[in-house]
C-alpha positions in Angstrom: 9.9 -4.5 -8.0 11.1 -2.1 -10.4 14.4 -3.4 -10.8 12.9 -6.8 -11.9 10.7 -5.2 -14.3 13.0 -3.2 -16.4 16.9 -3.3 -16.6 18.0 0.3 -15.7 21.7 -0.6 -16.7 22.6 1.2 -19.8 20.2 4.3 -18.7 21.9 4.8 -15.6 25.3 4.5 -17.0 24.2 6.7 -19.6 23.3 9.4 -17.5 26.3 9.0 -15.1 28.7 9.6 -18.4 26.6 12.4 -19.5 26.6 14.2 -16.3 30.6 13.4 -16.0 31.2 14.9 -19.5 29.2 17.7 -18.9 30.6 18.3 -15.6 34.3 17.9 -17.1 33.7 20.9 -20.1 31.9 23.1 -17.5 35.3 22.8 -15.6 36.9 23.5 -19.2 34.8 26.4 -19.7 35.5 28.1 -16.3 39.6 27.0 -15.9 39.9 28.6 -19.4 37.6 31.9 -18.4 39.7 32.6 -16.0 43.3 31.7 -17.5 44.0 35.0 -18.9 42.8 36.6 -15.6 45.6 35.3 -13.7 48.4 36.8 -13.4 51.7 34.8 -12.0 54.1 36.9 -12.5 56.8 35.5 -9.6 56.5 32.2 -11.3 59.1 31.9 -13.9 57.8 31.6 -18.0 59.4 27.8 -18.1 57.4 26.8 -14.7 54.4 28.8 -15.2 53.1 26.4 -18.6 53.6 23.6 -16.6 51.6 25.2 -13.4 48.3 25.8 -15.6 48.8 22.5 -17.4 48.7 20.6 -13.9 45.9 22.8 -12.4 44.0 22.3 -15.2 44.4 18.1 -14.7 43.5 18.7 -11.2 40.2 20.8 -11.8 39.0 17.7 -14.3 39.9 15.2 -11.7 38.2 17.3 -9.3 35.0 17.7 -11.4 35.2 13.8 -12.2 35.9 13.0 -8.4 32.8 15.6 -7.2 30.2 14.8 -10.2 31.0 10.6 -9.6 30.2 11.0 -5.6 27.0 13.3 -6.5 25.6 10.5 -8.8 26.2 7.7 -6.4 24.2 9.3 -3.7 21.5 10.5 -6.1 21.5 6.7 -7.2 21.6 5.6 -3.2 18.1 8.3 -2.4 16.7 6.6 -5.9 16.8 3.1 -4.7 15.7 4.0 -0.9 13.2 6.5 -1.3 9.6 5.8 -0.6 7.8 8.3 -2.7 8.7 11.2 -5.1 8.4 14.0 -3.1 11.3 12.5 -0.2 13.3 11.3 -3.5 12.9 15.0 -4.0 14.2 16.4 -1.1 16.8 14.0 0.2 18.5 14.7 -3.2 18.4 18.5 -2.7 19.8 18.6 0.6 22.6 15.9 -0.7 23.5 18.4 -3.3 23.7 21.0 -1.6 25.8 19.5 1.5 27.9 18.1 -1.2 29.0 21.7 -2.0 29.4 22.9 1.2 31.3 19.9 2.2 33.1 18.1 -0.6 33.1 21.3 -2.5 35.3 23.0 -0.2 37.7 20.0 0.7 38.4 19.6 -3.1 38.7 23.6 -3.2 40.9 23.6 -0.1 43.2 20.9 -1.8 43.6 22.1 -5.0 45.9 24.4 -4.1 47.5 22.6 -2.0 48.4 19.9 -4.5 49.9 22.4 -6.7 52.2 24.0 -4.2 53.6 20.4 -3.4 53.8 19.8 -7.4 56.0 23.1 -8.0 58.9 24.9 -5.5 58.3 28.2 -8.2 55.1 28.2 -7.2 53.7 31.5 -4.4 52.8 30.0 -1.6 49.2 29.4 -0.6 47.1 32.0 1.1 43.5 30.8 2.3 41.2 33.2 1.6 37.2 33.9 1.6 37.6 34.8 -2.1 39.3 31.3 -2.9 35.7 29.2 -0.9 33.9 31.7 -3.1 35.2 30.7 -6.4 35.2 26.9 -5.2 30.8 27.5 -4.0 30.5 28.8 -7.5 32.3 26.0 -9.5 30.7 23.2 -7.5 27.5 24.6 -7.4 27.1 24.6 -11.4 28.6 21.3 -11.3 25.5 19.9 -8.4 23.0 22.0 -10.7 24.4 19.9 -13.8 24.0 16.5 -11.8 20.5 17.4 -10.2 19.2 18.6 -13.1 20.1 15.6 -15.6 19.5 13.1 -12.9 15.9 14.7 -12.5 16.2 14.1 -16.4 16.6 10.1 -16.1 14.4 9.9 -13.1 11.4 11.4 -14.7 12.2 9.1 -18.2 12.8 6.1 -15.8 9.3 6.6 -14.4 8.0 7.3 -17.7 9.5 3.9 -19.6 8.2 1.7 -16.3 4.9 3.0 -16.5 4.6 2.1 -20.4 6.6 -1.4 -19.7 4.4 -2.2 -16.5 1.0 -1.4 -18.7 2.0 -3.4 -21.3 3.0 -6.6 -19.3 -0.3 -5.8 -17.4 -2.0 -5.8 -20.9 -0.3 -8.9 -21.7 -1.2 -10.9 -18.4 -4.5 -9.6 -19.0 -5.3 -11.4 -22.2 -3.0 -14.5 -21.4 -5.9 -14.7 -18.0 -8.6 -13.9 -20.5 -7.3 -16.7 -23.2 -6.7 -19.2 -20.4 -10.4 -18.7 -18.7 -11.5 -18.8 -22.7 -9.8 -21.9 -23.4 -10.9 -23.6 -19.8 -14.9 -22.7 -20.7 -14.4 -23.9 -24.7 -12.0 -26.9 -24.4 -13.7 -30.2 -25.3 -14.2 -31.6 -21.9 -16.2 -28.9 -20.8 -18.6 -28.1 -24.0 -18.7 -32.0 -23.5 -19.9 -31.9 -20.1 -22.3 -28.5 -20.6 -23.9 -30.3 -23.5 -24.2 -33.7 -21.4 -25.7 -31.0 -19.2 -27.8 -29.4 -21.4 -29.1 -32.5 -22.6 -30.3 -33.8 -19.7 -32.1 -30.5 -18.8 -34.3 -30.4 -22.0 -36.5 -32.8 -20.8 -36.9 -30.9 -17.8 -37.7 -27.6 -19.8 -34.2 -26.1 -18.3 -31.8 -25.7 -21.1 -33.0 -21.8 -22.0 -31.9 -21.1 -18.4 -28.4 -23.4 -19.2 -27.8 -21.6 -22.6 -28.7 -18.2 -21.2 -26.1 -18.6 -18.0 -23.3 -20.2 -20.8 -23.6 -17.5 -22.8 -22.6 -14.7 -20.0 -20.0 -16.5 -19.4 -18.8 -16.6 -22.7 -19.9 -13.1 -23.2 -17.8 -11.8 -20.4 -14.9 -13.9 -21.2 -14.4 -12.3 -24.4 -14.9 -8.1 -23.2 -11.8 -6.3 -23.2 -12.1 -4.4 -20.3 -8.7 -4.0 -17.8 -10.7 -3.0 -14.9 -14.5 -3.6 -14.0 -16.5 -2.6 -11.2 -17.1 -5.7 -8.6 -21.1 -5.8 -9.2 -20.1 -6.8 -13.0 -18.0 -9.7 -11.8 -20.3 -10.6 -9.3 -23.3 -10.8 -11.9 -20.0 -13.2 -14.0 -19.6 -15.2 -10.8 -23.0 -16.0 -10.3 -23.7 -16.8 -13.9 -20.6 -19.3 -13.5 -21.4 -20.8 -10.0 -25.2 -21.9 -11.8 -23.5 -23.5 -14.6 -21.2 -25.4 -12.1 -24.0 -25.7 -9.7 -26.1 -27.4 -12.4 -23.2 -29.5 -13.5 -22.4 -30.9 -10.2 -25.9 -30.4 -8.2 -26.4 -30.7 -4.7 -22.4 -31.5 -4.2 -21.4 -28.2 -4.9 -23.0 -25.1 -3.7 -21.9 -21.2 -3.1 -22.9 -18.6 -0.4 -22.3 -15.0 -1.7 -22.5 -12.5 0.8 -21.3 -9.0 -0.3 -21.7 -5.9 0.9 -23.6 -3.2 -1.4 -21.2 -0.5 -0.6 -18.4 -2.1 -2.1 -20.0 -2.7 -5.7 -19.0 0.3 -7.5 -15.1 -0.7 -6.5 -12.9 -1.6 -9.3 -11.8 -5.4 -9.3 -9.7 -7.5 -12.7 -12.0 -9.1 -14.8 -12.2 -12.7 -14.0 -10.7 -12.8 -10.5 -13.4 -14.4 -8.1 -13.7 -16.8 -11.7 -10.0 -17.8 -10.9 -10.7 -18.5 -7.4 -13.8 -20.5 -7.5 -12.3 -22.5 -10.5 -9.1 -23.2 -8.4 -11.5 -24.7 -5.5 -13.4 -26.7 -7.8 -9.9 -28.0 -9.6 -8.5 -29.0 -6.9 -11.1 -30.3 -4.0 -13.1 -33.7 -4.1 -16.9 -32.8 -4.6 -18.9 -35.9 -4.4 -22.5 -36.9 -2.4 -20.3 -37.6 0.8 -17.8 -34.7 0.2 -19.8 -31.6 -1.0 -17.9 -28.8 -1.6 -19.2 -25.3 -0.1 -17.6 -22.2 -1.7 -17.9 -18.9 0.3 -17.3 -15.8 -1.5 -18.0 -13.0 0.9 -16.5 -8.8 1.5 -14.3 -7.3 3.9 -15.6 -4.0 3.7 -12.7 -2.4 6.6 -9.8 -4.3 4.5 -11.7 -3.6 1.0 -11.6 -6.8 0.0 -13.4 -10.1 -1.5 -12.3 -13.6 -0.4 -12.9 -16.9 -1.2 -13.0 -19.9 1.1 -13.5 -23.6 1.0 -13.0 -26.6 2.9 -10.0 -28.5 2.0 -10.9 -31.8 0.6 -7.7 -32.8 -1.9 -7.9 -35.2 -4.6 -6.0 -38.4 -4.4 -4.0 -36.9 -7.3 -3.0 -33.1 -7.8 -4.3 -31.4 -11.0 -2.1 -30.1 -13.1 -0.9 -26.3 -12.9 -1.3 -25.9 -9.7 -0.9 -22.7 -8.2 -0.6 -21.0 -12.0 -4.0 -19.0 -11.9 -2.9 -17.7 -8.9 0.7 -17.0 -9.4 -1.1 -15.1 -12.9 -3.4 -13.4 -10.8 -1.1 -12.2 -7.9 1.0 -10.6 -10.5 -1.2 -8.5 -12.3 -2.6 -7.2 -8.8 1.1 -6.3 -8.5 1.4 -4.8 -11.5 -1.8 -3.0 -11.6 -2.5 -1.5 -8.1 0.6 -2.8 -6.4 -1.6 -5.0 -4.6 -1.0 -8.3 -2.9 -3.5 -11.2 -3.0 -3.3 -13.0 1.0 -3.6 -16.6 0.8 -4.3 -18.4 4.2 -4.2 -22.2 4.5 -4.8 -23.8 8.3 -4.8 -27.2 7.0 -8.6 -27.2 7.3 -9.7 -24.4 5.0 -8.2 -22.7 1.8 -8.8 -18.9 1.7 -7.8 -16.3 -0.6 -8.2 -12.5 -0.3 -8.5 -10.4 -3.4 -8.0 -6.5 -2.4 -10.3 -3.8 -4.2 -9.2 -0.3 -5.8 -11.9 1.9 -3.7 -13.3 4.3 -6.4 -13.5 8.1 -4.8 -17.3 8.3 -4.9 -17.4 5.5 -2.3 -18.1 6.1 0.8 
């Protein structure tokens, strides 16, 4: 997922280019250090300009060649680590067998290369001080790499987190506004004032206006998260305005379990579900709809079932409020919502974030 959600491109080339350049005047900074140090003095005045010219080509290549591999297999754990802390240590123990390993190769071949490059040149002699110099080079340049890869990793996880809040904010309202405009569009105040007329004979429009108003109420908060006993008072208030609406036809069976009320669900979620049975199932006096909204308390969980009873002709977005939904359950818990469909009934599982004081 969090390659869809942001485009890493320029940050990762970015940091592979600063770790290369770095890497590259590091090699500078040592070849030079030791230039004056060396002393060649079988190796003719005319040759010997020529022989530190070429070695120093060949540590920059070296650097480029060593610093390039490091960053592909810090890019490689990235994408295929699980969690942090294995991200963590599979890049430690890559560093550090890419010094033992590929740090001695390129510090074995380095002189090699030169001798084949120059006859003048003395011939070479492997010795422990020669692996010694080559540790210390290579392990500056894996402490360069580590260290400003641990840079981009930490801003990478910092930039997703603000980019996935802010989509999640987004979806948010968008859900909000769309459950909004579905309670205020003119078919529905037509129906709920059809509704309401009808029940002021009977004495039963303060009950009507009171149960619209939650629901308008609770439309409108601005809450990300709430806990599942606030959206189950919102359900219920919404299942007696349809209730009234359609009467005997269409009826609900809540069946929760008290321990799981304090758990953190999205605003308007069981809302979503019930609407998409209603939208899209016949509810007449010889197809009443039952809506079960019940808990899973071992999978931490509310779902909604009904019987499937399709329309003669599919509604229109079908599948949108839950498409919305599943996403922001992505986006906010990593969550995702289980949707089962035998043919004979439609279910859909939301999963809850268990809060710690819960048992």
């Amino acid at each position: 997922m969090k390659n869809k959600i942001i485009n890493d491109y320029f940050s990762t080339k970015y940091i592979a280019c600063l770790s290369l350049l770095i890497s590259v005047l590091l090699q500078v900074v040592l070849y030079f250090s030791s230039y004056f140090a060396v002393d060649l003095p079988s190796i003719p005045d005319n040759i010997q300009s020529k022989f530190h010219l070429d070695g120093f080509i060949l540590n920059i290549i070296n650097a480029f060649i060593f610093s390039f591999t490091l960053y592909l297999v810090c890019r490689g754990i990235q994408l295929k680590a699980t969690s942090n802390k294995r991200r963590l240590i599979y890049t430690i123990i890559a560093l550090e067998l890419g010094v033992i390993v590929l740090g001695a190769i390129l510090t074995i071949l380095h002189p090699i290369l030169l001798n084949t490059l120059h006859d003048g040149a003395p011939p070479f002699r492997m010795d422990i001080s020669l692996l010694c110099y080559g540790f210390v080079r290579y392990t500056y340049i894996a402490i360069v790499v580590g260290c400003s890869w641990e840079l981009f990793v930490l801003n990478y996880n910092k930039q997703k987190a603000i980019l996935e809040n802010e989509i999640l904010v987004s979806k948010n309202h968008i859900a909000r506004f769309e459950a909004l405009k579905n309670q205020i569009n003119p078919h529905f105040l037509f129906n709920s004032l059809n509704t309401l007329q009808s029940l002021i004979v009977n004495d039963k429009a303060k009950d009507y206006v009171q149960e619209l108003s939650n629901v308008l109420r609770y439309t409108l908060q601005k809450d990300e998260i709430v806990s599942l006993k606030k959206e189950i008072q919102f359900a219920n208030s919404y299942c007696d305005l349809m209730q009234i609406r359609y009467g005997e036809n269409l009826s609900f069976n809540f069946d929760i379990d008290e321990r799981m009320m304090n758990d953190e669900i999205i605003p308007l979620s069981i809302q979503i579900l019930i609407e998409n049975a209603i939208k899209h199932n016949v509810i007449s006096d010889r197809q009443p709809l039952v809506v079960s909204i019940t808990s899973d308390i071992e999978n931490r969980r509310i779902v909604v079932c009904n019987k499937i009873q399709p329309k003669s002709e599919k509604s229109n977005g079908n599948g949108i409020g839950l498409a919305n939904l599943s996403e922001q359950y992505k986006l906010k818990w990593n969550y995702e919502i289980e949707i089962y469909n035998d043919g004979v009934y439609f279910c859909v599982g939301v999963k809850l974030n268990k809060v710690k004081s819960n048992l």
